[in-house]
Backbone as a ProteinNet text record, in pm:
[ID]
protein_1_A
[PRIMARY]
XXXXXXXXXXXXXXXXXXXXXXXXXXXXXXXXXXXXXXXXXXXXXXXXXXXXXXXXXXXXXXXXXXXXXXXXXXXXXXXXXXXXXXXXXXXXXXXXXXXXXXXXXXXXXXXXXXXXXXXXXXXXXXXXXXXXXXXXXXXXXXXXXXXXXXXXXXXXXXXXXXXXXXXXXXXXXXXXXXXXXXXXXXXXXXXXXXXXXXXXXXXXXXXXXXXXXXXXXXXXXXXXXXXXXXXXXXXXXXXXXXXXXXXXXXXXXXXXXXXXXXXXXXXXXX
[TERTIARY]
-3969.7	-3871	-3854.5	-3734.1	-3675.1	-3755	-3809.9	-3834.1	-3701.2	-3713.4	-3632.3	-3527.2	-3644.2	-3575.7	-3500	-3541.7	-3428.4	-3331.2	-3313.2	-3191.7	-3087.8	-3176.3	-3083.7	-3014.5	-3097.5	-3028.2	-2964.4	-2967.7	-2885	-2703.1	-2720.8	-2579.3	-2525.8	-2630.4	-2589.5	-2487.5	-2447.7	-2358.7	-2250.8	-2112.1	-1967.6	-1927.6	-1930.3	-1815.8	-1901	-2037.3	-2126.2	-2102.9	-2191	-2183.7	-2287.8	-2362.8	-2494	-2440	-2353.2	-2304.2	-2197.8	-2100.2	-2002.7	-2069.5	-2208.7	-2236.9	-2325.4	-2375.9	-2477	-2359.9	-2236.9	-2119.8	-1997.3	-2001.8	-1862.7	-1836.6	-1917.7	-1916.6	-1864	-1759.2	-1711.7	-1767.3	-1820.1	-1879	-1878.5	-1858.3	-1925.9	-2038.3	-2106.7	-2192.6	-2288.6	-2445.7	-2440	-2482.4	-2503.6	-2526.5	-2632.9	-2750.7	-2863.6	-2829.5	-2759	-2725.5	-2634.2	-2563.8	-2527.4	-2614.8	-2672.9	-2769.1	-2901.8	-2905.7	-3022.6	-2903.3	-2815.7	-2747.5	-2680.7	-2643.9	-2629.9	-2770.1	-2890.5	-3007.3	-3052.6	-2995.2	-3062.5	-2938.6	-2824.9	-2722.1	-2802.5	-2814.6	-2881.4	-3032	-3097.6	-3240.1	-3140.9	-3051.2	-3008.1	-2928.4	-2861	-2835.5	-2898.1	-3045.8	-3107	-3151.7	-3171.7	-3255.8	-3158.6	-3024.3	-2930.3	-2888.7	-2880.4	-2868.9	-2991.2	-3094.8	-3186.3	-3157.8	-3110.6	-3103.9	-2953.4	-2871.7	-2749.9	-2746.7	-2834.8	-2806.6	-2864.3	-2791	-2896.1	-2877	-2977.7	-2959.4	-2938.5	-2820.1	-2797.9	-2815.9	-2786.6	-2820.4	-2895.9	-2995	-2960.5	-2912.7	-2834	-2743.1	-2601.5	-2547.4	-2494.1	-2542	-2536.6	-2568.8	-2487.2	-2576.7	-2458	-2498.5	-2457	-2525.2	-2390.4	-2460.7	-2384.4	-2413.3	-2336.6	-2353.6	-2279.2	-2330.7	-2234	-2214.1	-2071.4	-2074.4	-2011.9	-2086.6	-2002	-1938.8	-1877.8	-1831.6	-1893.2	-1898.2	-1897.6	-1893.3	-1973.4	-1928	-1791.4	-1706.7	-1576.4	-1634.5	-1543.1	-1563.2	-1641.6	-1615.4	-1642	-1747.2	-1833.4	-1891.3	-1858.3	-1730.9	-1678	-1730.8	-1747.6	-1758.8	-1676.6	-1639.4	-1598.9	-1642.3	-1700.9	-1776.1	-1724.1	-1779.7	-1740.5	-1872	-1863.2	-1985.7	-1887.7	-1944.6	-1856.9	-1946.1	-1887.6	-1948.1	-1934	-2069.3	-1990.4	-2091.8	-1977.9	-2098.7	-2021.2	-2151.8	-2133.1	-2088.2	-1974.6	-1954.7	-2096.5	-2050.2	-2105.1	-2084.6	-1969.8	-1970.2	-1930.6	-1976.1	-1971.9	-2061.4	-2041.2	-1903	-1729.1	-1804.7	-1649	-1564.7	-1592.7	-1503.8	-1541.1	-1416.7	-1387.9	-1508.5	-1616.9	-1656.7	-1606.9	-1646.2	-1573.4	-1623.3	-1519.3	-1550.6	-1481.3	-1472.4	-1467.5	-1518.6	-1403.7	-1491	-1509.2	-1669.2	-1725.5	-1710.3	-1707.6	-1714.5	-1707.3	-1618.7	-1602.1	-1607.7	-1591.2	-1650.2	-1524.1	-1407.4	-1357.2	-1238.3	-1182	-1086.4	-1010.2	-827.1	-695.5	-678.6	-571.5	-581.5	-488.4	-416.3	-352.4	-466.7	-600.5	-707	-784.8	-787.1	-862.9	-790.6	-604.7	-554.9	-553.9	-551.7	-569.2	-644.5	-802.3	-909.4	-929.4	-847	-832.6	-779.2	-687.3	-564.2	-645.3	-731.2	-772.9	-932.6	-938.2	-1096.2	-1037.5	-859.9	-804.3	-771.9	-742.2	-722.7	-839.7	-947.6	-1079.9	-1098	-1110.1	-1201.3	-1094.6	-931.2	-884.8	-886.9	-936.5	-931.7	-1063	-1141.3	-1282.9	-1355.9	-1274.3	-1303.4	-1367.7	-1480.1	-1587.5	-1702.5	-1706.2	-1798.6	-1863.8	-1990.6	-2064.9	-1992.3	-1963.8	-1863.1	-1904.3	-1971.4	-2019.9	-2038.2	-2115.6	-2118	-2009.5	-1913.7	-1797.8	-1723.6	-1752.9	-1637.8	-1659.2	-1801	-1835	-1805.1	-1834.3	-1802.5	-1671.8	-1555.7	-1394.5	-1386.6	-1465.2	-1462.5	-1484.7	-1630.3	-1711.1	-1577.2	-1506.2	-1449.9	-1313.1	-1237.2	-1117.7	-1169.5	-1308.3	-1339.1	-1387.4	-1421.9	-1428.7	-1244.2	-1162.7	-1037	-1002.5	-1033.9	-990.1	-1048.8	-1139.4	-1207.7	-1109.5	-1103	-988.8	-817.2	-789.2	-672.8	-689.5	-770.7	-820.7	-843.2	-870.4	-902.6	-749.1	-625.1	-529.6	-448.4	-467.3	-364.9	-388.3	-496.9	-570.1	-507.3	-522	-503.7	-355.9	-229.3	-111.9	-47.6	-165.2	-115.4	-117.8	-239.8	-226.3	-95	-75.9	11	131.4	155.8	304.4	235.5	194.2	135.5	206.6	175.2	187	279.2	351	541.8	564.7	556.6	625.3	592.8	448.5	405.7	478.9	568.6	593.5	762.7	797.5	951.5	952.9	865.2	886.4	873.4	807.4	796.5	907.6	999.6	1103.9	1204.8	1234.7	1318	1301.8	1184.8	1144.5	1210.8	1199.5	1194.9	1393.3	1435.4	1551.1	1622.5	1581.1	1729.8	1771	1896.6	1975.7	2123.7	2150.6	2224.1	2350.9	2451.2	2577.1	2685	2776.4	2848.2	2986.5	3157.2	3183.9	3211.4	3127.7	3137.3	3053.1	2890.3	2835.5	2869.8	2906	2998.7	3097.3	3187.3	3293	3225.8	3121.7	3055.1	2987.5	2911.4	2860.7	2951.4	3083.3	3155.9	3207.5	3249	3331	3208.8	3061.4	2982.3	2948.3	2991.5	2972.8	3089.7	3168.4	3364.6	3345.7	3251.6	3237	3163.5	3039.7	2991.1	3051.6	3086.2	3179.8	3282.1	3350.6	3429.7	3390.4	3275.3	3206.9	3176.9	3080.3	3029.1	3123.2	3282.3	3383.9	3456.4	3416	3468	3356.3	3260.4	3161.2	3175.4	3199.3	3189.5	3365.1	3469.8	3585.4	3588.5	3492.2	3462.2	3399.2	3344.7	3194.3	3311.2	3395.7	3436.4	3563.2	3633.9	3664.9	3625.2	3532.7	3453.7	3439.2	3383.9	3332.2	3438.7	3531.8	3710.4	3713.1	3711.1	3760.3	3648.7	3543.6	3426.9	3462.1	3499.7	3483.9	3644.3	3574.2	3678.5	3769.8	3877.6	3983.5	3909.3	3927.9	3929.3	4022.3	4140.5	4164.7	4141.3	4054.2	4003.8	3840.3	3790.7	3672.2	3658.6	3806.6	3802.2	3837.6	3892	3946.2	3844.1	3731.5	3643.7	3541.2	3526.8	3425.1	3521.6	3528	3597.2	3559.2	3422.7	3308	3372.3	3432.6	3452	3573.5	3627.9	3784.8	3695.6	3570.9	3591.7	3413.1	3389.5	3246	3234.2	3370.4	3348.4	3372.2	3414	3456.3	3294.5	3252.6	3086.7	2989.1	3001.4	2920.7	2934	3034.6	3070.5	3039.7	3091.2	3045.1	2886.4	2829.4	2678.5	2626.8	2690.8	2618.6	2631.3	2741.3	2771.6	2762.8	2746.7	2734.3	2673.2	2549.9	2457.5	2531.9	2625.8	2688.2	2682.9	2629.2	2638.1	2734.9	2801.3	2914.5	2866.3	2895	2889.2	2973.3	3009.9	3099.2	3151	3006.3	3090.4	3142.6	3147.1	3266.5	3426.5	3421	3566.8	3589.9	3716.6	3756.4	3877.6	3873.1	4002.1	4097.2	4201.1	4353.5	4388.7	4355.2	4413.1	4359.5	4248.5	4184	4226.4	4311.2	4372.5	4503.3	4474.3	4640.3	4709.5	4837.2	4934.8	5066.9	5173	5294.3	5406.4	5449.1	5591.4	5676.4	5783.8	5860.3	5967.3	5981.7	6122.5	6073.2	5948	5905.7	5913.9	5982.4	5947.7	6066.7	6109	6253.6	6320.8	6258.4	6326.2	6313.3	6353.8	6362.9	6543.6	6562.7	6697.1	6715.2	6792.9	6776.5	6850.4	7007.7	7093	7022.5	6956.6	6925.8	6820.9	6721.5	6696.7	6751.4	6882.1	6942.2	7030.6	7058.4	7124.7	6998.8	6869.5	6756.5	6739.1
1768.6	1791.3	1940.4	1977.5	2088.2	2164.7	2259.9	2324.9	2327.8	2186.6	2166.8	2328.7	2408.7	2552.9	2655.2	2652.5	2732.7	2677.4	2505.5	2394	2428.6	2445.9	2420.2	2581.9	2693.8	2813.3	2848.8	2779.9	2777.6	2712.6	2605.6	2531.1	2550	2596.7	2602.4	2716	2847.7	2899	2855.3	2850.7	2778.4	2893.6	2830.9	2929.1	3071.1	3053.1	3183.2	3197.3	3330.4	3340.3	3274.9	3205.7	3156.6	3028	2949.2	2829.6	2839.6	2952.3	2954.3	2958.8	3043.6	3108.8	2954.5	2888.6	2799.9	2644.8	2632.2	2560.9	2581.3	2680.2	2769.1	2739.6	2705	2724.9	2603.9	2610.1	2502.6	2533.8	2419.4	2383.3	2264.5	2265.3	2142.2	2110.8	2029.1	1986.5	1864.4	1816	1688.7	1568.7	1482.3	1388.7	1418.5	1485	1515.4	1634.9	1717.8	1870.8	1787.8	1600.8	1561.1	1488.3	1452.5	1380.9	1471.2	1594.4	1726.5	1739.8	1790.9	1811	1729.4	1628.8	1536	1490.4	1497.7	1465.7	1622.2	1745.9	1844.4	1842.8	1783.5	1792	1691.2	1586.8	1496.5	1540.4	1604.6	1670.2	1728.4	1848.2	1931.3	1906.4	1794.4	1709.3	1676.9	1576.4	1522.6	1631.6	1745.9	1879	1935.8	1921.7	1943.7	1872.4	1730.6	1651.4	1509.2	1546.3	1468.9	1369.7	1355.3	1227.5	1148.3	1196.9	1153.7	1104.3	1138.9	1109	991.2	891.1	764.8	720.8	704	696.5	484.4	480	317.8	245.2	341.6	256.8	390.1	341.6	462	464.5	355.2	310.5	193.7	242.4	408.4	476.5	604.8	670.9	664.5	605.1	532.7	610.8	688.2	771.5	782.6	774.9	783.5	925.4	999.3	1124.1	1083.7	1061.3	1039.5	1191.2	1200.1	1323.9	1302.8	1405.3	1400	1517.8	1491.6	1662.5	1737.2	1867.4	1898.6	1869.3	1849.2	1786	1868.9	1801.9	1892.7	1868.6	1889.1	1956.9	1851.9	1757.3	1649.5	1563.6	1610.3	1573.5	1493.1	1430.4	1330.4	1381.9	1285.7	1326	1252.5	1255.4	1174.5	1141.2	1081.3	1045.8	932.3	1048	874	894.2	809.3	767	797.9	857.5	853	830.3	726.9	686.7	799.3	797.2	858.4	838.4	787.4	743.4	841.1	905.5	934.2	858.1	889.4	870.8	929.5	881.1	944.8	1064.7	1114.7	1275.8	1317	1299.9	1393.8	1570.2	1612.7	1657	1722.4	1685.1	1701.4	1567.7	1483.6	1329.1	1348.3	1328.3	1338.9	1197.7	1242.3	1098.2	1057.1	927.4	801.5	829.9	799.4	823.1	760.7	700.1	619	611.4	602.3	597.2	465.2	411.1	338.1	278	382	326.3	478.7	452.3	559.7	540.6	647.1	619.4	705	649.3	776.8	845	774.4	765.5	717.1	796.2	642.8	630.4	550.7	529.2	683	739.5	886.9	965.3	944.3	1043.4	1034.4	884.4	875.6	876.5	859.5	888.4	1038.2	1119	1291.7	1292.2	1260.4	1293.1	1221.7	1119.7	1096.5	1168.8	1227.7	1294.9	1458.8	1467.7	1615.6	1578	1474.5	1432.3	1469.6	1381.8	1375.1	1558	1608.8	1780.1	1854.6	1847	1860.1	1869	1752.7	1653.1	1701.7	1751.1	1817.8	1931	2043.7	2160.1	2213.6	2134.9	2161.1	2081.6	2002.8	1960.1	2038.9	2003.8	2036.7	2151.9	2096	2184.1	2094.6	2103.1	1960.2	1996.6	1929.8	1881.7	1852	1784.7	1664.4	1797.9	1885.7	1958.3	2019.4	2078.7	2121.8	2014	1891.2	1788.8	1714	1723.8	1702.9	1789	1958.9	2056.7	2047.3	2011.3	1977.3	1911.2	1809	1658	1695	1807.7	1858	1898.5	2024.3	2100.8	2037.1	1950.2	1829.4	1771.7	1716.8	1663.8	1698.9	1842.7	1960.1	1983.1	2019.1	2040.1	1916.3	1768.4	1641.7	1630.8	1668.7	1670.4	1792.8	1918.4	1953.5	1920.9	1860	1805.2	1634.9	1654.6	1515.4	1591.5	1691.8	1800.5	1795.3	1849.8	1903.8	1792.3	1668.6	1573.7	1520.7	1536.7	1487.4	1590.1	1716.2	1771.4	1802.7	1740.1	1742.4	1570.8	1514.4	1340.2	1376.5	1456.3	1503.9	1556.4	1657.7	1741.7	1632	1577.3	1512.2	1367.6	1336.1	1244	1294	1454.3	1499.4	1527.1	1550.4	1590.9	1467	1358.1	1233.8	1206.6	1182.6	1203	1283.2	1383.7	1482	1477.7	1418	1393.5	1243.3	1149.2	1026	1060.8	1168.6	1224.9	1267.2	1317.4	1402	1285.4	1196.4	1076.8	1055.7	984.9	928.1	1035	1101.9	1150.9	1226.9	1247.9	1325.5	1230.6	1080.9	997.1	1026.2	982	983.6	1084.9	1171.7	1275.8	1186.1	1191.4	1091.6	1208	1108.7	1212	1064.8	1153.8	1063.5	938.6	982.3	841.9	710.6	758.2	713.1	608.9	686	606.9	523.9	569.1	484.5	339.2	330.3	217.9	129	246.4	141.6	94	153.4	92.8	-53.7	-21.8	-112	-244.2	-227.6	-350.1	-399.6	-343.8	-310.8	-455	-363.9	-494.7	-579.8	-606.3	-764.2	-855.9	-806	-856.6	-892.6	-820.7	-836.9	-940.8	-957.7	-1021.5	-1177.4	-1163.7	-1297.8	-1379.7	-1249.9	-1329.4	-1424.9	-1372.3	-1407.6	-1536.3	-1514	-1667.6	-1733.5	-1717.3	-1851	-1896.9	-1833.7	-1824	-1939.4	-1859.7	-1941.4	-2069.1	-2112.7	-2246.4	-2345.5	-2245.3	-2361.4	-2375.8	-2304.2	-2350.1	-2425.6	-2458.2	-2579	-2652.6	-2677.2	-2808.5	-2859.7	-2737.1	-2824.1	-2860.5	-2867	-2868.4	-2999.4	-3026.8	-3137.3	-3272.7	-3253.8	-3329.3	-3350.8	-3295.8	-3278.3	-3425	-3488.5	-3602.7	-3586	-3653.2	-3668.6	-3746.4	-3726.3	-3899.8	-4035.8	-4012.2	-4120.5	-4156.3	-4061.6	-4145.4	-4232.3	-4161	-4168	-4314	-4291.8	-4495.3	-4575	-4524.4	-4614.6	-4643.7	-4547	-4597.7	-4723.2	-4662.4	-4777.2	-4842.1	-4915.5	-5033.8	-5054	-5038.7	-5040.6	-4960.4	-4861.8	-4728.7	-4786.5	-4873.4	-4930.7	-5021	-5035.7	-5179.5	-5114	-5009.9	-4950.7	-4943.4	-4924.5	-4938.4	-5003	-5130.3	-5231.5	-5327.3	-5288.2	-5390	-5295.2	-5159.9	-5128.3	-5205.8	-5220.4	-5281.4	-5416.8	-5495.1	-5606.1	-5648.4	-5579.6	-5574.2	-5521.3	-5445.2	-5419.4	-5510.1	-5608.2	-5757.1	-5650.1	-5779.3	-5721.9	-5637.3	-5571.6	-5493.8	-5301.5	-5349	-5199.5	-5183.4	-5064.9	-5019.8	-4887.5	-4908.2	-4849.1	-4749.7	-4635.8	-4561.9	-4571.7	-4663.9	-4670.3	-4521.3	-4464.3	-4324.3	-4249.3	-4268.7	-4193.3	-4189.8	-4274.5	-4314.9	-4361.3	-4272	-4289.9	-4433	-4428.7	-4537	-4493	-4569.2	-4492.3	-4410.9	-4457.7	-4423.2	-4343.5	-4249.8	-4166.7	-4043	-4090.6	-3979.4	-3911.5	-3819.1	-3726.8	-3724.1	-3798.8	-3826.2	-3756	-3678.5	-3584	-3715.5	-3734.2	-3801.2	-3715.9	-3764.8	-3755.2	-3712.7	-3768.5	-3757.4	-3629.8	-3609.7	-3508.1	-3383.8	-3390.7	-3207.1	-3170	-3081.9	-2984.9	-3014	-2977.9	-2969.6	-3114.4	-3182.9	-3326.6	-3349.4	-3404.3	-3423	-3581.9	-3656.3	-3824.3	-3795.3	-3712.9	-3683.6	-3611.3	-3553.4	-3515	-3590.2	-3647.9	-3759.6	-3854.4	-3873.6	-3985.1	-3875.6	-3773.1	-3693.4	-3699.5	-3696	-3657.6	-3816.1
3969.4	3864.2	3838.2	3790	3774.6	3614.8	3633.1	3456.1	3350.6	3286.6	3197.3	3115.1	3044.3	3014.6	3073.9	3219.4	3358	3346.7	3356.6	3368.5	3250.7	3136.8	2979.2	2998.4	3021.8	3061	3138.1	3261.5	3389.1	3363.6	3290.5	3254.2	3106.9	3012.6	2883.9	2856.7	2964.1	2915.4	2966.2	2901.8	2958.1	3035.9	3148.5	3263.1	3290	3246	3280.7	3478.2	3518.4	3621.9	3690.7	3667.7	3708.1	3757.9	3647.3	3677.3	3795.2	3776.9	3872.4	4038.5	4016.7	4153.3	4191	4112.5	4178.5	4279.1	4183.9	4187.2	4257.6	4308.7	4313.9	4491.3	4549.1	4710.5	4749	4813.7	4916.9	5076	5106.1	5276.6	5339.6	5450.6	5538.6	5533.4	5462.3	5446.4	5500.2	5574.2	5671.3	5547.9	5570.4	5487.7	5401.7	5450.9	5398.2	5323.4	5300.5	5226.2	5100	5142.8	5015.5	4908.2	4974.7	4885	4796.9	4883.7	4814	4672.1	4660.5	4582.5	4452.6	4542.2	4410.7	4349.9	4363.7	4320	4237.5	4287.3	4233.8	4061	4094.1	4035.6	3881.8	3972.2	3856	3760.5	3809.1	3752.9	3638.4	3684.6	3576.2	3473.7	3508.6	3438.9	3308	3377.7	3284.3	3179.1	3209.8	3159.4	3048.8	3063.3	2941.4	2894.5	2912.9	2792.9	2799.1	2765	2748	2681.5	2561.5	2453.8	2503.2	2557.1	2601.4	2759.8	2822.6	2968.1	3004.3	3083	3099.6	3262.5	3330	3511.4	3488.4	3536.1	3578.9	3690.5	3798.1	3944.8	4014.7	4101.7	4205.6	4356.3	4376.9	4443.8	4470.6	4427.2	4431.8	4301.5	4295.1	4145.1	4074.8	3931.3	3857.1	3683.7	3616.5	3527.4	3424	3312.3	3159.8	3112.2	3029	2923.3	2778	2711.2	2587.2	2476.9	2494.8	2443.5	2298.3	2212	2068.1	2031.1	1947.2	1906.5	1783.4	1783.6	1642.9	1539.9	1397.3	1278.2	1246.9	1142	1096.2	949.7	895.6	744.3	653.4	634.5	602.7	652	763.2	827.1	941.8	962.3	1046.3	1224.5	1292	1419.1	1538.9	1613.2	1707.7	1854.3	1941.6	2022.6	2142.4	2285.5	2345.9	2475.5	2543.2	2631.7	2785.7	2887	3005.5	3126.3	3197.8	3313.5	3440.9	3566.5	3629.1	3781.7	3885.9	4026.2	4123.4	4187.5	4325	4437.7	4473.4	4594.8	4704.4	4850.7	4961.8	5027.5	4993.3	5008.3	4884.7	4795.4	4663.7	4681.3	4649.8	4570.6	4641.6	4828.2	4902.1	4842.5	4823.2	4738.5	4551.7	4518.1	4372.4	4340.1	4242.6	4190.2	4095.7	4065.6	3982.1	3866.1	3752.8	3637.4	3509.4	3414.6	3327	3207.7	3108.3	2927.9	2948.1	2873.4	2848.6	2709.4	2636.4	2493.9	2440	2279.2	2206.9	2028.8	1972.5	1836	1732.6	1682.1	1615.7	1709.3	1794.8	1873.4	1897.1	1868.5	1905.4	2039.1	2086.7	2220.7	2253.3	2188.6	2230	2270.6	2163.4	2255.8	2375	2353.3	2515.9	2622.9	2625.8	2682	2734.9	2633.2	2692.8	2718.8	2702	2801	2894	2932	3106.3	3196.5	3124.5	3184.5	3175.8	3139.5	3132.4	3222.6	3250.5	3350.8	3501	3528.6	3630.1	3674.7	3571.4	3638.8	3692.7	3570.9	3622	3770.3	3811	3885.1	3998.2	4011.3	4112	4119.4	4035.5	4022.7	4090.4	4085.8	4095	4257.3	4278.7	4395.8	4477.9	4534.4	4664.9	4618.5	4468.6	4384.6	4291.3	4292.6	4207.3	4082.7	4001.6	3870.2	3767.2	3730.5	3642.3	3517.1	3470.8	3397	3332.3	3415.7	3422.4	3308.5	3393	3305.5	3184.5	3181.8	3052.5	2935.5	3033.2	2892	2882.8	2961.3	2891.4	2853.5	2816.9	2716.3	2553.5	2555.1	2469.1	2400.3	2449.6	2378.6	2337.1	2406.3	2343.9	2289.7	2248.7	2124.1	2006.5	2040	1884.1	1834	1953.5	1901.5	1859.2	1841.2	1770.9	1689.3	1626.9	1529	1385.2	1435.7	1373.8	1384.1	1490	1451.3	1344.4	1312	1246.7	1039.1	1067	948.4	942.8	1001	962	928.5	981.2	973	821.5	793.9	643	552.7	592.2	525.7	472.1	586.4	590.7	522.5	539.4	505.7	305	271	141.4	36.7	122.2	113.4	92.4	231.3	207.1	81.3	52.9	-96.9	-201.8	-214.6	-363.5	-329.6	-255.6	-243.7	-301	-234.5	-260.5	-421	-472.3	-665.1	-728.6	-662.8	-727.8	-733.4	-643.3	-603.9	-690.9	-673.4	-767	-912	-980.7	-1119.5	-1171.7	-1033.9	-1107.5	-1098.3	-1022.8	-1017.7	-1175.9	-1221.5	-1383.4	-1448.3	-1458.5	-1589.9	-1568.3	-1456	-1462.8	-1400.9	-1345.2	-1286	-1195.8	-1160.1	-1011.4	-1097	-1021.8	-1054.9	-1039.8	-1141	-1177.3	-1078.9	-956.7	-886.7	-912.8	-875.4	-887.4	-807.9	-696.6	-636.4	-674.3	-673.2	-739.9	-889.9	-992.9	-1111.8	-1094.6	-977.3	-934.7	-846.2	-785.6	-718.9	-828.8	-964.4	-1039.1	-1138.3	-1171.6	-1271.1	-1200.7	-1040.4	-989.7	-1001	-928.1	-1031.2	-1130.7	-1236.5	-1386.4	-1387.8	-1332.6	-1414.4	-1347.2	-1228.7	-1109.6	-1250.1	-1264.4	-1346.9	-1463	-1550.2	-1682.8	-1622.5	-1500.2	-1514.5	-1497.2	-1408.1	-1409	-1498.3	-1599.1	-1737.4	-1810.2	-1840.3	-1898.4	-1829	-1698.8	-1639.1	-1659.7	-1674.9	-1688.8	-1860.9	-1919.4	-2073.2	-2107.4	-2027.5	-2047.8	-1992.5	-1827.4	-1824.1	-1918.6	-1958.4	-2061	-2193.6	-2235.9	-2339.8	-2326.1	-2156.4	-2160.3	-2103.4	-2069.5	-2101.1	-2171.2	-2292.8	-2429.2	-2515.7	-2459.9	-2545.7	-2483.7	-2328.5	-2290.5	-2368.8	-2374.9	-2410.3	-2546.9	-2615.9	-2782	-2795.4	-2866.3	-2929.2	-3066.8	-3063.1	-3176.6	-3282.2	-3402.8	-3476.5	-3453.7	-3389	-3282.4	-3218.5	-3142.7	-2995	-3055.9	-3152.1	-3159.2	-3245.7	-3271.8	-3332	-3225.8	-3143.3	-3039.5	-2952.7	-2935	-2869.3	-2953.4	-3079.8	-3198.6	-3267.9	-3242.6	-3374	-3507.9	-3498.2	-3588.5	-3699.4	-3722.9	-3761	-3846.8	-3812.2	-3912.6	-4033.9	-3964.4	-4149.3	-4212	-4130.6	-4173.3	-4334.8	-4459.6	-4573.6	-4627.5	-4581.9	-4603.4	-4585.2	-4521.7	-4440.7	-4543.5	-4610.4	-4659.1	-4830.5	-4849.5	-4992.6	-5000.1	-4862.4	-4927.8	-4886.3	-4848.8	-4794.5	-4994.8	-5047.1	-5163.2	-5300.4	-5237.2	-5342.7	-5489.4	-5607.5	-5701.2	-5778.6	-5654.5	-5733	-5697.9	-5715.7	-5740.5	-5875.3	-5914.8	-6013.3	-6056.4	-6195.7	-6229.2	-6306.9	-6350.6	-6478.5	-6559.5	-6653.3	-6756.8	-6825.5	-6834.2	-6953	-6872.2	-6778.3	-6673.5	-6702.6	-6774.9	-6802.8	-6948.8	-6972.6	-7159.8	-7163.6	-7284.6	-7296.3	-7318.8	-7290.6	-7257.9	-7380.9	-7486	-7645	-7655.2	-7560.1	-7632.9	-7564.7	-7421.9	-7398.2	-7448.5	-7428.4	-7503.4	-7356.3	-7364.4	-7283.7	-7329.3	-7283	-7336.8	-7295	-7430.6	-7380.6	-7333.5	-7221.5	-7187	-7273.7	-7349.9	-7441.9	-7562.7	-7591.9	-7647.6	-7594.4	-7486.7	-7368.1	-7386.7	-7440.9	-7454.4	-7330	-7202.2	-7081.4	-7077.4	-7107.5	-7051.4	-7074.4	-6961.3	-6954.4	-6813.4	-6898.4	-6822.3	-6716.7	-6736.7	-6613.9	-6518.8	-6525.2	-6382.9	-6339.6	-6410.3	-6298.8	-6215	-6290.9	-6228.3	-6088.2	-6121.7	-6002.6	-5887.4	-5934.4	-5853.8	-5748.6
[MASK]
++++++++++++++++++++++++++++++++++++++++++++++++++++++++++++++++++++++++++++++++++++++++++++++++++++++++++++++++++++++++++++++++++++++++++++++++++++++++++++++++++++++++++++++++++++++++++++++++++++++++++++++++++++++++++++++++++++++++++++++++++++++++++++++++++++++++++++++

């Protein structure tokens, strides 16, 4: 095994010259110069990311790195796991590679970091890789982590526009133009005119419904001898008030022939 601290110093700087010079050489290489390499590739590997690196097959070589990003402000992080097997002439053949699983990611992001694995992985061709492509994963997932800060910070922003545009609606209304007035008067008189036809139906109806006292005998018969059936239903126990009534002598009656204006001819003309 490789001294873990040379390994972590050897790859830990991005795009240092150590990495370029150990990586940088394209050759013809025999089967045995591929397999020294992809095995020396894998030691150094393991040596910079210890807690993240996991060996799955070793035939073919089949190895995970799960990379996270940076905390952002809030602490949030975002994370994904990436597969990755040697081919048989790796690193003259692009190896295989694949997100496994991710944490804190839409499908727009894992879409760009496929699409940024696929440039990689041609840019770099016939140069062991795997480091390389992890650190462009590393660093598109620190820059998503702040585009994740700004979108929050812009989803805010447009909130209190909108609290602030609905405040001024309340309290100041919809600005009266005259088209506006002219659309709501013209529903204003639909309505008014409606109300008034429903109001002039109902009151003939209630005209046609409403009965005569002719008809309303013509329908009851009952109704012609009703005081006639109440009187003689009360036989003789009707009772009279006598002092209701004086005797004739006691009223003061005006003769006729006593009234100045009394004159017989013109009744008889009348």
């Amino acid at each position: 095994m490789v001294e873990r601290g040379a390994h972590a110093r050897q790859w830990g700087g991005r795009g240092s010259l150590s990495v370029r010079a150990a990586y940088g050489r394209r050759r013809q290489a025999s089967m045995t110069d591929y397999s020294e390499e992809q095995r020396n590739e894998l030691e150094a590997l393991e040596s910079i990311y210890p807690d993240s690196f996991t060996v799955l097959s070793e035939n073919p070589t089949t190895f995970t790195i799960t990379v996270t990003s940076e905390a952002g402000e809030n602490g949030e992080t975002v994370q994904t796991t990436l597969k990755f097997t040697y081919r048989e002439k790796y690193p003259d053949e692009t190896p295989l590679y694949e997100i496994v699983s991710q944490e804190n990611l839409d499908d727009n992001d894992v879409t760009d970091i496929i699409k940024l694995l696929e440039q990689q992985v041609e840019e770099n061709l016939g140069m062991v890789m795997i480091f390389t492509l992890v650190s462009a994963v590393q660093e598109k997932l620190n820059e998503i982590v702040d585009q994740i800060k700004t979108r929050r910070e812009e989803e805010k922003k447009q909130k209190e526009r909108e609290a602030e545009e609905e405040e001024k609606q309340r309290f100041h209304g919809t600005p009266v133009t005259i088209e506006n007035f002219l659309n709501w008067k013209a529903k204003f008189d639909a309505e008014l005119l409606e109300i008034k036809r429903k109001k002039m139906k109902e009151e003939e109806q209630a005209g046609k419904n409403k009965l005569s006292g002719k008809q309303l005998f013509e329908m009851d018969h009952n109704l012609d001898t009703s005081d006639i059936q109440f009187l003689e239903e009360a036989g003789n126990s009707v009772e009279v008030d006598e002092s209701l009534f004086q005797e004739m002598d006691d009223l003061e009656l005006e003769d006729e022939e006593d009234d100045p204006d009394y004159n017989p001819v013109n009744l008889d003309s009348d």
